[in-house]
VOROMI-733173 format. One line per field, with one value per residue (C-alpha): residue number from 0; chain; x negated, y, z negated. Coordinates in steps of 0.001 Angstrom, whole numbers, plus 524288, in hexadecimal, padded with zeros to 5 digits. Example, Ala and Ser with C-alpha at 12.3 -4.5 7.8 and 13.67 -1.06 7.14 Angstrom:
// VOROMI-733173
resi: 0  1
chain: A  A
X: 7CFF4  7CA9A
Y: 7EE6C  7FBDC
Z: 7E188  7E41C
END
This chain:
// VOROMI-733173
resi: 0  1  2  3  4  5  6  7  8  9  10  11  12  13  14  15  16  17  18  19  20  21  22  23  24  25  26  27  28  29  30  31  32  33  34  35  36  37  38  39  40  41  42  43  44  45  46  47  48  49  50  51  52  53  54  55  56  57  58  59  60  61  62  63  64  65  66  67  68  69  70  71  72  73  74  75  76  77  78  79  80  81  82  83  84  85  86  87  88  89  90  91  92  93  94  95  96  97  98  99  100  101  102  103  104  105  106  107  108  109  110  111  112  113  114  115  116  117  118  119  120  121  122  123  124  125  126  127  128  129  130  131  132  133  134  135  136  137  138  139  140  141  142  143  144  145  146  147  148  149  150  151  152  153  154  155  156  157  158  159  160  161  162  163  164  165  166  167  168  169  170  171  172  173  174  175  176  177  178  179  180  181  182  183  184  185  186  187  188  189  190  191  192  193  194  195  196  197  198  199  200  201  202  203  204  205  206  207  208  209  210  211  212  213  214  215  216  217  218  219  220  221  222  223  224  225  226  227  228  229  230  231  232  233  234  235  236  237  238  239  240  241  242  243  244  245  246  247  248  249  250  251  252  253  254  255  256  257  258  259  260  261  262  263  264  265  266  267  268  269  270  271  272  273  274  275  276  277  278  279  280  281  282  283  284  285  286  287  288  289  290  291  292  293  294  295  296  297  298  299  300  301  302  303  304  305  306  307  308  309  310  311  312  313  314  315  316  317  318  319  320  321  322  323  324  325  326  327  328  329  330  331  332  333  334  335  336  337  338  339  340  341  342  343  344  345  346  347  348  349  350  351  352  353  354  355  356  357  358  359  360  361  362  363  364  365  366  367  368  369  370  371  372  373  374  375  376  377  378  379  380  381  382  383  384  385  386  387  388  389  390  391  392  393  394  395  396  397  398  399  400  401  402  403  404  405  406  407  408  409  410  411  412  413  414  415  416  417  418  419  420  421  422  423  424  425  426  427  428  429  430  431  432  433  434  435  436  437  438  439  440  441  442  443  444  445  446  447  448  449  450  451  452  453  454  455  456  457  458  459  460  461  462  463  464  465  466  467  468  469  470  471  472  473  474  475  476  477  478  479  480  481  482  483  484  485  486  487  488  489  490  491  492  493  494  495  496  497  498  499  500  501  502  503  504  505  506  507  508  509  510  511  512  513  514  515  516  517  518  519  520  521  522  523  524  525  526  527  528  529  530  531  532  533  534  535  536  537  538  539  540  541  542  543  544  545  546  547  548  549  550  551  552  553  554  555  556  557  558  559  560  561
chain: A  A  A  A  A  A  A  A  A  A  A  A  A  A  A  A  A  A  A  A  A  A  A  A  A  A  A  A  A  A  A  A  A  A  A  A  A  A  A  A  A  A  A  A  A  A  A  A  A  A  A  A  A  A  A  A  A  A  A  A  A  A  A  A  A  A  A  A  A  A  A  A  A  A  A  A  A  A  A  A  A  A  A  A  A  A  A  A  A  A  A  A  A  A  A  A  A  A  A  A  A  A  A  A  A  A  A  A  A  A  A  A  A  A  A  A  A  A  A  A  A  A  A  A  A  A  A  A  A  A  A  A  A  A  A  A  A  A  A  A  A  A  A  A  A  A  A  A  A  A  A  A  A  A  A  A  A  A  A  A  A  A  A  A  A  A  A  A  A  A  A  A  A  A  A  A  A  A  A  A  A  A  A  A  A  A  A  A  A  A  A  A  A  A  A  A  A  A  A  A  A  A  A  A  A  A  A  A  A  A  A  A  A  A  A  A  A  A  A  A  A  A  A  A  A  A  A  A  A  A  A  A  A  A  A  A  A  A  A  A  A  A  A  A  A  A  A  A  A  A  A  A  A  A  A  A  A  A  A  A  A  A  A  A  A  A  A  A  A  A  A  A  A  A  A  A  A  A  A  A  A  A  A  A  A  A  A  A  A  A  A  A  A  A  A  A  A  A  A  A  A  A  A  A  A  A  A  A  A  A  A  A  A  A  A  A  A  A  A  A  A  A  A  A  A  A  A  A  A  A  A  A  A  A  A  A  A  A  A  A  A  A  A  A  A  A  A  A  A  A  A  A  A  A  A  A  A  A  A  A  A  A  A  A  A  A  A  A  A  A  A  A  A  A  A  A  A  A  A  A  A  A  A  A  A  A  A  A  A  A  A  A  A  A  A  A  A  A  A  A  A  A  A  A  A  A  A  A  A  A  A  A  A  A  A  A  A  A  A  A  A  A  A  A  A  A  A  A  A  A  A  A  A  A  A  A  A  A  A  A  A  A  A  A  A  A  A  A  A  A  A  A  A  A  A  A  A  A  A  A  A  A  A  A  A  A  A  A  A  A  A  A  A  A  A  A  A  A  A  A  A  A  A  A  A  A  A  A  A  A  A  A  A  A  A  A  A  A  A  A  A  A  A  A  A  A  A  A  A  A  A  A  A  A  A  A  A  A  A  A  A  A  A  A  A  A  A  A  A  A  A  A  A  A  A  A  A  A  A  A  A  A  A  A  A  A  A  A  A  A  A  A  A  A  A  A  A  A  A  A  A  A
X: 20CBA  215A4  21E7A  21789  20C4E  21629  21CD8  2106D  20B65  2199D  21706  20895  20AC9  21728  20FBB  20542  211BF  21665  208DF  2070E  213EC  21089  20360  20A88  2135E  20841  201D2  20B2B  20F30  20157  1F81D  1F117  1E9A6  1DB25  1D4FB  1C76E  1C4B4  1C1D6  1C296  1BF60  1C153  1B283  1B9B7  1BC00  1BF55  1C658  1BA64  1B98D  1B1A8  1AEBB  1B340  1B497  1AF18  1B8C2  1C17D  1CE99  1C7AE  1BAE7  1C13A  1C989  1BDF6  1BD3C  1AC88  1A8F5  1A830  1B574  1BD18  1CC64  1D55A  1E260  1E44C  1EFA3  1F7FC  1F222  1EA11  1DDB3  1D6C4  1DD83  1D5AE  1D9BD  1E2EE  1ED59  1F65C  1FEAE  20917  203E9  208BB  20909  205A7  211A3  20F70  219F7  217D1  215BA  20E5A  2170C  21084  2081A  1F907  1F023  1E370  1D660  1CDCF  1CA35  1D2B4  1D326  1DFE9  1DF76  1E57D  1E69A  1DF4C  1EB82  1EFDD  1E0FA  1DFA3  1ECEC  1E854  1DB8C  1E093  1EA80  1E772  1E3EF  1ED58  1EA89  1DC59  1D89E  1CA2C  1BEE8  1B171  1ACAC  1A3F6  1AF2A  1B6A4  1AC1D  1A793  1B283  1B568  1C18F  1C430  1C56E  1C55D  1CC5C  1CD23  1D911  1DF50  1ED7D  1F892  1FB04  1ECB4  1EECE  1FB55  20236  207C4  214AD  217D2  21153  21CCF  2249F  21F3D  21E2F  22A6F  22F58  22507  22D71  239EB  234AF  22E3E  23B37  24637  23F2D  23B2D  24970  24E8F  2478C  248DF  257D8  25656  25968  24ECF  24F06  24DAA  24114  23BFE  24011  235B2  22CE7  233AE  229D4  21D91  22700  22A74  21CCE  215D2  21FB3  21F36  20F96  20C50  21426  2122C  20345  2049E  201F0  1F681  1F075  1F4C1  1EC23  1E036  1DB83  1D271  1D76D  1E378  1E22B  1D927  1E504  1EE68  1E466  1E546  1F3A5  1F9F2  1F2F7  1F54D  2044D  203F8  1FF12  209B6  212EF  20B2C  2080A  2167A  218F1  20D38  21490  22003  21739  219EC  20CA5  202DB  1F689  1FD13  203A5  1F2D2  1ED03  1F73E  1F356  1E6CD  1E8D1  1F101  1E8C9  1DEE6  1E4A9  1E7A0  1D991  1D3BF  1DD47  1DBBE  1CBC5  1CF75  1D93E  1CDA0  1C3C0  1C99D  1CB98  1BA9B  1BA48  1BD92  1CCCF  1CB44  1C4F4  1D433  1D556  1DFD6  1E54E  1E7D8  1E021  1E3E0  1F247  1F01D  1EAA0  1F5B0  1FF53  1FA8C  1FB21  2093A  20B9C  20378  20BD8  2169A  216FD  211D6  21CD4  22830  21F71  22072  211DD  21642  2228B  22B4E  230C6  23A7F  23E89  24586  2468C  2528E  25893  253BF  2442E  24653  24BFD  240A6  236BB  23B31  23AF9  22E7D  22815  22FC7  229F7  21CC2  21CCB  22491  21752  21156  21B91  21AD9  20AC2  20E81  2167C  20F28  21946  210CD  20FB5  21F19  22A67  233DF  22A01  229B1  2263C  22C11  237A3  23AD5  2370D  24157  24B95  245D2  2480E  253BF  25A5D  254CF  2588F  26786  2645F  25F0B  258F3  26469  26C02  261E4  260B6  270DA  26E89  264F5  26B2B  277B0  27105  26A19  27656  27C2F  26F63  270EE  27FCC  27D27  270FE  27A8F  2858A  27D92  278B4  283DD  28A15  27FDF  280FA  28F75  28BD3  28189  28BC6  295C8  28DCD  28936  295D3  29C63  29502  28A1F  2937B  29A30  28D1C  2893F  295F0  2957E  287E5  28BFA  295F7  28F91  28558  29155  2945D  287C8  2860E  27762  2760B  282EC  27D34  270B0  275A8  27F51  272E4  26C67  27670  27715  26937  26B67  2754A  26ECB  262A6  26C94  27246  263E3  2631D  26D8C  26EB2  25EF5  25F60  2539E  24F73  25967  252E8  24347  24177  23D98  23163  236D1  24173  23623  23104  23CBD  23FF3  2300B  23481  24091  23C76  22F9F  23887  23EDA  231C4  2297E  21DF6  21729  21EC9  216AE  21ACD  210D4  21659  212B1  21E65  21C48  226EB  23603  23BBE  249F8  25451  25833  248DF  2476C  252FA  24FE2  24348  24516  24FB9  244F6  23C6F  24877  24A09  23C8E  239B2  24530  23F9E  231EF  23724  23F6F  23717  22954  221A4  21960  210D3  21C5A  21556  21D3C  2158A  21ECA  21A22  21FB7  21BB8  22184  21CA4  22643  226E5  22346  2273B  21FD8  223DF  219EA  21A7A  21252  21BCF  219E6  21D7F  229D2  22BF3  22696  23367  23A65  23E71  23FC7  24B83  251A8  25D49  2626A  25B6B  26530  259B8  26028  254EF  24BFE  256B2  25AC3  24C85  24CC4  2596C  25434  245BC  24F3B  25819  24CFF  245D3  23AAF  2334E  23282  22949  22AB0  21E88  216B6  20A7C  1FF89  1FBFE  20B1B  21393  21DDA  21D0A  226CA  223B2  22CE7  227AF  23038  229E7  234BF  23A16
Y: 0F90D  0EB56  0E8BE  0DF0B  0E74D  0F235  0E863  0E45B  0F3C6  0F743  0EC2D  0F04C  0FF3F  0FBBB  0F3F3  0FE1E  107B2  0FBF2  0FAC0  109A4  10B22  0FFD7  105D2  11404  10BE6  1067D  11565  11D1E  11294  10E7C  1183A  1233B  12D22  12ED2  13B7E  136A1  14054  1424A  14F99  152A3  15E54  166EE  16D73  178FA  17321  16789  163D9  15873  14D5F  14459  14320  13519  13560  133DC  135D0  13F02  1488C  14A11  149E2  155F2  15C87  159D4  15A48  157B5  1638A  16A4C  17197  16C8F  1780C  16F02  1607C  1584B  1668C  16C3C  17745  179AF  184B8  19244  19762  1A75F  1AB22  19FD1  1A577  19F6F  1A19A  19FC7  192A1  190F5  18108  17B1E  181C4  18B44  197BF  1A1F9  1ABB5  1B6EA  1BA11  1B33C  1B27E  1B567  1ABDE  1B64F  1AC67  19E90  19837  18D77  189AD  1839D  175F8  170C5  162E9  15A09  16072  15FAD  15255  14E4E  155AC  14C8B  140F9  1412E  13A23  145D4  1495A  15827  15D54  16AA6  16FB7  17926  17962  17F97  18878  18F79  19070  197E1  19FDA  1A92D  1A829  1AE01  1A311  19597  18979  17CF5  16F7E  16822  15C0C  15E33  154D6  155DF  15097  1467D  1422C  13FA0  13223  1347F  13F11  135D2  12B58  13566  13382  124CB  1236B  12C01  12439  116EB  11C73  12164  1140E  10E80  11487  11B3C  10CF5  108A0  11493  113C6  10510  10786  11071  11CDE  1242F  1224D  1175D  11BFF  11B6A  10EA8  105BD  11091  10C85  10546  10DE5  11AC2  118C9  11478  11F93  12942  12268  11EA1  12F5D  12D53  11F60  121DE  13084  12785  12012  12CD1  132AA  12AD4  12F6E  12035  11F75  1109F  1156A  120D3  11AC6  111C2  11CFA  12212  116A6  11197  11F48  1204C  11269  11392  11DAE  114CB  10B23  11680  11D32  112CD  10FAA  11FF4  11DAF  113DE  11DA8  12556  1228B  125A0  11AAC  122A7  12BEC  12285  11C94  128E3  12B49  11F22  1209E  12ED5  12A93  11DA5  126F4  12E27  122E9  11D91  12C09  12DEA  11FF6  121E8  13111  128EB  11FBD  12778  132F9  12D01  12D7F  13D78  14A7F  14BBB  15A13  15B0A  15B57  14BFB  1480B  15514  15474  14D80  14076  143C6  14B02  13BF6  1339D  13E06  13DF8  12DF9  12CCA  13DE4  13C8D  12E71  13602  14296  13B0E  13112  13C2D  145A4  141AA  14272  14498  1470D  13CB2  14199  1351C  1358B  142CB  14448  13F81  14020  132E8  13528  14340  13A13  12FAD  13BD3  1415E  134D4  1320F  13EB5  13D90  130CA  13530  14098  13C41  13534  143AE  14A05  13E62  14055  150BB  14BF3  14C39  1471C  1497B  15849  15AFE  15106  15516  14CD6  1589A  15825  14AB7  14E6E  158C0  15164  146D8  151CF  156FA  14AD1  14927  154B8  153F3  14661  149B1  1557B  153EA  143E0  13D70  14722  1415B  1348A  13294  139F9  12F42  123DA  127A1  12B01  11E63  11658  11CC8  118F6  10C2F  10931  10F85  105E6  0F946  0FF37  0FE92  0F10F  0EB79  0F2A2  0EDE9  0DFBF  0DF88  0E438  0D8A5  0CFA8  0D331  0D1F0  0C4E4  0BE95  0C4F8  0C91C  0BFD0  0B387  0B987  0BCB1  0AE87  0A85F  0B0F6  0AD8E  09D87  0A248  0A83D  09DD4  09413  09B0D  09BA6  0A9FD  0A979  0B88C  0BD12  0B2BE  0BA59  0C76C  0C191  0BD16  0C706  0CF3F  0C545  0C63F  0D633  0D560  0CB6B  0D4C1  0DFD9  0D68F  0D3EC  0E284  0E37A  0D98C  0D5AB  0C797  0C5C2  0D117  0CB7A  0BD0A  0C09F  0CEFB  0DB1B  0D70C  0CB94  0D43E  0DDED  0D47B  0D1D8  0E115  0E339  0D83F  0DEC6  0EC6E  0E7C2  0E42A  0F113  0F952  0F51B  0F326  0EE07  0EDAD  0E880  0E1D5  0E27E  0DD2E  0D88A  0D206  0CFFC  0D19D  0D573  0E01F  0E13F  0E0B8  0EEC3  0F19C  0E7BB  0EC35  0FB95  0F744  0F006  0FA64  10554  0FCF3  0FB58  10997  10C95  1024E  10864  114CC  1117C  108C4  11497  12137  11CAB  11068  10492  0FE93  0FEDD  0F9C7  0F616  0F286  0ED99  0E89F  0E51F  0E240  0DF68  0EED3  0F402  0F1D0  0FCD9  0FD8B  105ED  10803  10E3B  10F56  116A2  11F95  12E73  1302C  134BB  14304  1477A  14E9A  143DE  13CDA  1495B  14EFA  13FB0  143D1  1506C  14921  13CCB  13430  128FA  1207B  1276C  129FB  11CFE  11937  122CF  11E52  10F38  11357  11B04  10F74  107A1  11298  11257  11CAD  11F52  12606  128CE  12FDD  134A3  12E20  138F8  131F5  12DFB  124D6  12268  11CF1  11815  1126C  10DC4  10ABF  1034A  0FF60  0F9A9  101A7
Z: 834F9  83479  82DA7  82377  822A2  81DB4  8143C  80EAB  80D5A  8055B  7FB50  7F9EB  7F70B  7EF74  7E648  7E430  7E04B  7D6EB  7D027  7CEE2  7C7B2  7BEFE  7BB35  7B968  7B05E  7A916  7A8D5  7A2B0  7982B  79374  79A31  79354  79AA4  79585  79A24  79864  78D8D  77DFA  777B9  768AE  760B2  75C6C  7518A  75C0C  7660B  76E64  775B3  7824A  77D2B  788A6  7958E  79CE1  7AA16  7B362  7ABD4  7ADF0  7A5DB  7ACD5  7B808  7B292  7AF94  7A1A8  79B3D  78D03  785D6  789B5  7807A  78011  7828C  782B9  77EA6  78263  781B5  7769F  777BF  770E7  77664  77D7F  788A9  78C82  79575  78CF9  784F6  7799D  76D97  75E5E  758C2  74AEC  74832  74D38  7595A  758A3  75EA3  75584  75B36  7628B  76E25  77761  7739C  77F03  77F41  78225  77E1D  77AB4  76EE3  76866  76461  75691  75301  7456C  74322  744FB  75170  7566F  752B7  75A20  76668  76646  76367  76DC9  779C2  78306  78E30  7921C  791B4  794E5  79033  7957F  79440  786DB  78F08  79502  78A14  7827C  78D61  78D7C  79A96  7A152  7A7F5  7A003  7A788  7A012  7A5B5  7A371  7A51A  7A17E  7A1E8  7AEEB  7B34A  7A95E  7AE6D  7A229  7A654  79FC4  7AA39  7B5D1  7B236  7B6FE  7C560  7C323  7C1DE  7CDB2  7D518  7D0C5  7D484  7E379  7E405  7E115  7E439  7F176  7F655  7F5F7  7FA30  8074C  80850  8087D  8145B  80BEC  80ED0  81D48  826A2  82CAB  81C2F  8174C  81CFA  815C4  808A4  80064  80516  804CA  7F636  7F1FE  7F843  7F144  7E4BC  7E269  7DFB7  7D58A  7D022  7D0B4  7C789  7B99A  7BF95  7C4A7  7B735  7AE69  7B45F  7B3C0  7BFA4  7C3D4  7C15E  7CAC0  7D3BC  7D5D3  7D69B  7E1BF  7E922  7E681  7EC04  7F9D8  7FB3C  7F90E  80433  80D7F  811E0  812EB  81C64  824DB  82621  828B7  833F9  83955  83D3B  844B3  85329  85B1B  85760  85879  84D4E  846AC  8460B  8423A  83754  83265  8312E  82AB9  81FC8  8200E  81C3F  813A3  80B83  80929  80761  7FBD0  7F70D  7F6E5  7EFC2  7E575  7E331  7E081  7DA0C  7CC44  7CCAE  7D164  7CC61  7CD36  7CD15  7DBBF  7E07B  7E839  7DFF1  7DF57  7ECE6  7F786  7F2A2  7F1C3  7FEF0  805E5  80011  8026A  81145  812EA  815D1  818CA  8242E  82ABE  8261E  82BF3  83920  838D8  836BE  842E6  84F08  8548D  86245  86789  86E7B  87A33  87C53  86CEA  8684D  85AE6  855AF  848CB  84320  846AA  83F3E  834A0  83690  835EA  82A7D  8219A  825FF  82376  81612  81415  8173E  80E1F  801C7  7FB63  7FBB0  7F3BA  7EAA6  7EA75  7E8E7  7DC04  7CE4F  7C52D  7B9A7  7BD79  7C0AC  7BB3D  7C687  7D192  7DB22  7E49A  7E80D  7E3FC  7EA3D  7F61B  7F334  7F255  7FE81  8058D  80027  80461  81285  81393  8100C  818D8  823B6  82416  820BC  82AB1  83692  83105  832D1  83F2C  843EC  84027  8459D  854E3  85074  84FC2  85CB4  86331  85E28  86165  86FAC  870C2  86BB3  87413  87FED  87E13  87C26  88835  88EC8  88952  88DDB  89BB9  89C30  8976C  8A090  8ACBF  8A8B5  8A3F5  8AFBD  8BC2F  8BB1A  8BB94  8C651  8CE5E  8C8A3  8D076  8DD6A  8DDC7  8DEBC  8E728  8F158  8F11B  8F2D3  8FD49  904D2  90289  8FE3B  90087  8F85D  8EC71  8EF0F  8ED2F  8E19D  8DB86  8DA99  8D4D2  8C910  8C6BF  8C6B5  8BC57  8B3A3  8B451  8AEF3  8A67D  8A151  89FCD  89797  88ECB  88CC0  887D9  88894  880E1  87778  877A2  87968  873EE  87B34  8811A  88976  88E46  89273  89AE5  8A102  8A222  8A96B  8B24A  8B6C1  8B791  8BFAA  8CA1E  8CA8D  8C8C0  8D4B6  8CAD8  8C11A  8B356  8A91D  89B5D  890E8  8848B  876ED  86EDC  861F6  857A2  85EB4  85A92  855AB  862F9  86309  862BC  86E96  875D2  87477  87952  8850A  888B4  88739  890CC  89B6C  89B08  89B43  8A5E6  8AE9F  8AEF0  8B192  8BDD4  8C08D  8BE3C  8BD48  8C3C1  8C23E  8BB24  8AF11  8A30E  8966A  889CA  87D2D  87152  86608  85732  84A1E  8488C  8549C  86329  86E0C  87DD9  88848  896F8  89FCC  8ADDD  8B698  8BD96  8BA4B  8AED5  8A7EC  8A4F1  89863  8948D  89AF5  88CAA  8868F  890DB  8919C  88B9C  8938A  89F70  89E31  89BE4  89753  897C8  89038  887AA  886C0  8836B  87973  87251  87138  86CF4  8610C  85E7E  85A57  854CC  85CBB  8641E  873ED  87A1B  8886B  88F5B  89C5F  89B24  8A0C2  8AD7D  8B013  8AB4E  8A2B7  8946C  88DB5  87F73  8755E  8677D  85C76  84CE9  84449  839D8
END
């Protein structure tokens, strides 16, 4: 994805987390949940009225003609198998012993009491049907909708705020870089992922179907920019496509369940668990693919920072399904996400932050070996221009003077020698024109040498930064010096570049490399490969050297801009 397309997706998805929290605000300081039902007292019992269709009620179950067992805590009839102390009025216990319940009981209520009970607005429901109440039955089957279905919206501003602080505090924790290097262009859609389980629990609390119809829609939607950013980790194209599509997928299966399940039976289990299942899935499955490997890269051991890259991703991938695990409502200490957060915690000051200083210190050798040897090299270059090239410059007049055309020859063509070295060295005009000018001028060289045909195919669009262009056109000497050495003509190298990343292959025709070949480089004395290998991981990008089947070597270097 580019850049502005990602820039455009944060402020989208952050703005649907800003207008959920506002209407969360709104719900718990103005909002009263109505459970779509009226109940009335038959001078025996608490008996349900009507029932709204569509309403949270009838979709709890609830039919006319119910007899009230419990209302908003108080309870008004005692099915068998409860058990209870004696209160006197007050509701002090006077009774000594527990009283076993063997069968049906009304529990009796003086008028005022009653009257209170009714007139409240009603919060907890539980009733059964008046048939299997009087049948005696051993079994007795109630149907309730307690505070925890209702979602008392006091104890959801619990999770709404949580949900402001992650939204917060988490989006400027990993824009500083805190949370990892490989996380922080993930900050915006990180934090609003993480946060939106929590900023939507008030909307999905007041059983309002707009209200939860935009809940529905609002939370798979957050998902979404997070996990196309986590698909864009993933290094094989074809997988990083199919992932895509899968949590693509995912995302407009659970925003077609979040729209239509305010109209259905909320007891069939969807939003018990298949809906949280798809959202959950949308940035789990880019996740877990980005942090995997999906085949294994002969030419790039695993090092300490892509264990460190791996595990932030995978983090980052999973962290919206503990927050979607969390019911605030139902437990005031948030676990699971919290115990996540001290999970992460401790194996960051464990074992992540361990790798992670690991990494960047082998990062910064690399790094001052790399400057170190370009600027040994640009003192070399120097030297034999300011010094041996005048010289060769003045015997070559000289000798010409003299009427020595062979010697000025021979002293010619030395110079022209050592200002091709000089160009190898100190690449002006990779410095002046960019990478894919000093290809060309690297094909025309090495087609000299190769007795063949050595073909340029390039596309420049956007340049990258100068270590990107030098660690490329380095990768392509090396690679170009051992196809003229160990393989043979045609020699075909493609490069393209885009403001999404740049990518170099080298193929030649010879037969082929050894498939172990990159793999024993080091105990071998390989230095090219290795050398390959060390400027693909200064820039952070990937190399993959191959055998193609019917012979051949292939040498591919891929770079995207972190």
């Amino acid at each position: 994805m580019g850049e502005r397309f990602d820039r455009f997706a944060d402020r989208i998805v952050a703005g649907i987390a800003v207008v959920t929290l506002v209407l969360g605000l709104g719900v718990i300081s103005a909002w009263r949940v109505d459970l779509g039902v009226t109940v009335s007292y038959d001078g025996e019992h608490v008996r349900v009225d009507d029932v709204a269709p569509f309403s949270p009620a009838r979709r709890e179950g609830f039919e006319p003609g119910m007899i009230v067992t419990a209302l908003n805590g108080v309870e008004l009839v005692r099915l068998p198998g409860s058990s209870y102390y004696e209160t006197d009025q007050f509701g002090n216990e006077i009774g000594p012993d527990l009283i076993q319940v063997t069968e049906p009981t009304t529990v009796p209520l003086d008028a005022g009491m009653l009257a209170s009970v009714l007139s409240d607005p009603i919060r907890d429901l539980r009733a059964i049907h008046a048939a299997d109440l009087a049948s005696g039955s051993e079994f007795y089957f109630e149907t309730t909708f307690g505070r925890y279905y209702v979602g008392d919206l006091g104890q959801t501003g619990l999770g709404l705020l949580f949900g402001a602080l992650i939204l917060l505090v988490g989006s400027w924790w990993l824009a500083g870089g805190r949370g990892g290097a490989s996380l922080r262009p993930l900050a915006v859609p990180l934090a609003v992922a993480s946060a939106m389980p929590f900023l939507v629990r008030p909307l999905e609390a007041t059983w309002f179907a707009p209200l939860i119809l935009f809940a529905g829609v609002a939370l798979p939607l957050s998902m979404v920019p997070l996990a196309l950013r986590l698909a864009d980790r993933i290094e094989e194209e074809s997988v990083r496509t199919l992932v895509r599509a899968l949590a693509l997928g995912c995302a407009a299966a659970a925003v077609a369940l979040g729209g239509v399940l305010p109209l259905i039976d909320a007891g069939n289990g969807l939003d018990a668990w298949v809906l949280p299942a798809l959202i959950a899935a949308i940035p789990l499955i880019p996740g877990l693919a980005a942090a995997i490997p999906m085949r294994p890269r002969p030419a790039a051991p695993t090092s300490s920072g892509g264990l460190v890259q791996s595990a932030e991703l995978g983090i980052a991938g999973a962290t919206p399904m503990m927050a979607i695990a969390t019911i605030p409502a139902a437990d005031p200490y948030l676990i699971p996400f919290s115990l996540w957060l001290v999970a992460i915690a401790v194996a960051g000051r464990s074992t992540i932050r361990p790798l992670a200083r690991l990494a960047t210190r082998a990062q910064l050798q690399r790094d001052l070996i790399v400057a170190a040897t370009e600027a040994e090299r640009a003192r070399v270059a120097a030297d034999i221009h300011d010094d041996a090239l005048q010289e060769l410059t003045l015997l070559v007049r000289r000798l010409e003077t003299a009427g020595d055309p062979e010697g000025a020859d021979m002293a010619r063509t030395v110079s022209d020698r050592l200002r091709a070295i000089c160009g190898d060295l100190r690449l002006p005009i990779l410095d002046d024109l960019g990478v894919g000018p000093a290809l060309d001028w690297l094909v025309l060289r090495i087609e000299r040498l190769a007795g063949g045909e050595v073909r340029l195919e390039r596309a420049d669009g956007t340049r990258p930064p100068p270590e990107v262009e030098l660690a490329i056109f380095r990768v392509a000497q090396e690679a170009l010096g051992n196809a003229v050495k160990h393989g043979k003509p045609p020699i075909v190298v493609r490069y393209h570049s885009t403001e999404a990343g740049a990518s170099l292959s080298v193929d030649d025709a010879g037969p082929g490399i050894e498939p172990d070949a990159p793999a024993r480089a080091e105990e071998e004395g390989r230095f090219g490969l290795l050398n390959m290998q060390q400027r693909a991981e200064g820039i952070g990008a990937i190399l993959d050297v191959r055998r193609w089947p019917g012979g051949g070597t292939h040498v591919a270097l891929e770079w995207r801009p972190r």
